[in-house]
C-alpha positions in Angstrom: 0.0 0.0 0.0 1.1 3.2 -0.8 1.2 6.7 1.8 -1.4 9.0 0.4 1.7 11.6 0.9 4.1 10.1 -1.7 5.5 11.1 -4.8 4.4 7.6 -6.0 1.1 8.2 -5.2 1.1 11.7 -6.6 2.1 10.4 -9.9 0.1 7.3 -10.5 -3.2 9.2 -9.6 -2.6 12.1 -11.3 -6.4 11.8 -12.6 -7.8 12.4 -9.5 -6.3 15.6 -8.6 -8.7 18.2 -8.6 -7.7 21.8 -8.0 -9.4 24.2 -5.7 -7.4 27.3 -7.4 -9.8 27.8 -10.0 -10.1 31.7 -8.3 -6.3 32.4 -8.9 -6.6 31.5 -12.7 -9.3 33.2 -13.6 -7.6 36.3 -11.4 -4.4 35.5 -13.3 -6.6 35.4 -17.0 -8.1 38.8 -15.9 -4.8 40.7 -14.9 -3.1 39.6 -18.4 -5.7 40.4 -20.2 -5.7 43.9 -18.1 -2.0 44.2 -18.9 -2.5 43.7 -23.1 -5.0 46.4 -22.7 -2.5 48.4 -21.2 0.0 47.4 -23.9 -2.2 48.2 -26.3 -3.0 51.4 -25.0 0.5 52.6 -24.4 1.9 51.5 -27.2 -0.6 52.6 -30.0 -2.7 55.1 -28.2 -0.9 57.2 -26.1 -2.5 60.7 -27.2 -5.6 59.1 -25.0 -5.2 60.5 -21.5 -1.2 61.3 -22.4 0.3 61.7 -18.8 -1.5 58.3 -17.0 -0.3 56.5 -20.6 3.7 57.9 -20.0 3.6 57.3 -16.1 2.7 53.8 -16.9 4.7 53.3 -19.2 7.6 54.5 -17.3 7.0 52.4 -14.5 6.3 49.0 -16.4 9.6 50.2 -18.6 11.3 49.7 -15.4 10.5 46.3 -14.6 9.9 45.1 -17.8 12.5 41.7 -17.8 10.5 40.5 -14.6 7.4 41.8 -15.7 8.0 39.3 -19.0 9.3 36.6 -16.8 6.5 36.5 -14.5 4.2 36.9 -17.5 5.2 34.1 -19.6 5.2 31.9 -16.3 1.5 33.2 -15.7 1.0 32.3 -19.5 2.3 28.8 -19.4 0.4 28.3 -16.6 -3.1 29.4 -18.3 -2.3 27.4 -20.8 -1.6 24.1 -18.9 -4.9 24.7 -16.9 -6.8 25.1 -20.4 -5.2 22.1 -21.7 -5.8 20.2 -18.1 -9.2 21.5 -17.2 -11.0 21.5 -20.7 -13.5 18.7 -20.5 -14.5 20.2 -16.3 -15.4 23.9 -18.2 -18.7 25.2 -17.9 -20.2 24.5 -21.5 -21.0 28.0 -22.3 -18.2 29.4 -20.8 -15.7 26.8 -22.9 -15.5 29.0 -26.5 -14.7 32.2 -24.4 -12.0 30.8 -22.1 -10.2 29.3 -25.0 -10.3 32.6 -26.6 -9.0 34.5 -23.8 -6.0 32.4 -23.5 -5.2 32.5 -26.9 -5.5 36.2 -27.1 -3.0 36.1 -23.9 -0.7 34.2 -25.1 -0.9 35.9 -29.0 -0.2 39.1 -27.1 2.7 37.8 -24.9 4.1 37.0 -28.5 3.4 39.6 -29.6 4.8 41.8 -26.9 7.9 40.1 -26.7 8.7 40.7 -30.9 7.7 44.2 -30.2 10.2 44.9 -27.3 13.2 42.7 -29.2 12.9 44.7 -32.4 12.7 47.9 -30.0 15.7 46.7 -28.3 17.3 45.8 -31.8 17.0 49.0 -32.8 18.0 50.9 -29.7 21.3 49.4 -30.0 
């Protein structure tokens, strides 16, 4: 018999794992879908409300290799809880969800050619 604790365990009933963080990926779908709409709107409409679009900018320039690390891990993550959780989706809700994620991780890929050519051409 095997401890309900062990890796072994862990592994062989990997099916049965259900996970009660279902509030932390949608808050983690909502926050990068709030930060392309902040990309989108610093980056291509700045003239809209000028000084809140440069102070943002400014401040997310500042972190922006954590900012893209933490954001591609957030990502990943979405992805791997579409991939994991599709068949337990609510029915209706199924199309959207795998629309959001794609639009998040299009716009990470996005983002991330945007800010190499940037860089490319800064140097």
């Amino acid at each position: 018999m095997v401890k309900n604790n062990s890796l072994r365990y862990y592994i062989c009933n990997m099916d049965s794992l259900v996970s009660n963080n279902i509030k932390m990926i949608r808050l983690t779908l909502w926050i990068i879908i709030g930060l392309n709409a902040v990309f989108i709107w610093t980056e291509f409409y700045p003239h809209i409300l000028e000084a809140v679009a440069l102070n943002i900018l400014e401040g997310l320039d500042s972190i922006r290799m954590s900012l893209t690390i933490v954001e591609f891990l957030a990502i990943a993550t979405l992805f791997v809880d579409l991939v994991v959780r599709f068949d337990k989706l609510v029915e209706r809700w199924k199309v959207l969800h795998v629309i959001a994620v794609g639009l998040c991780v299009s716009g990470f890929l996005f983002k991330v050619f945007t800010y190499y050519l940037d860089s490319a051409y800064l140097t």
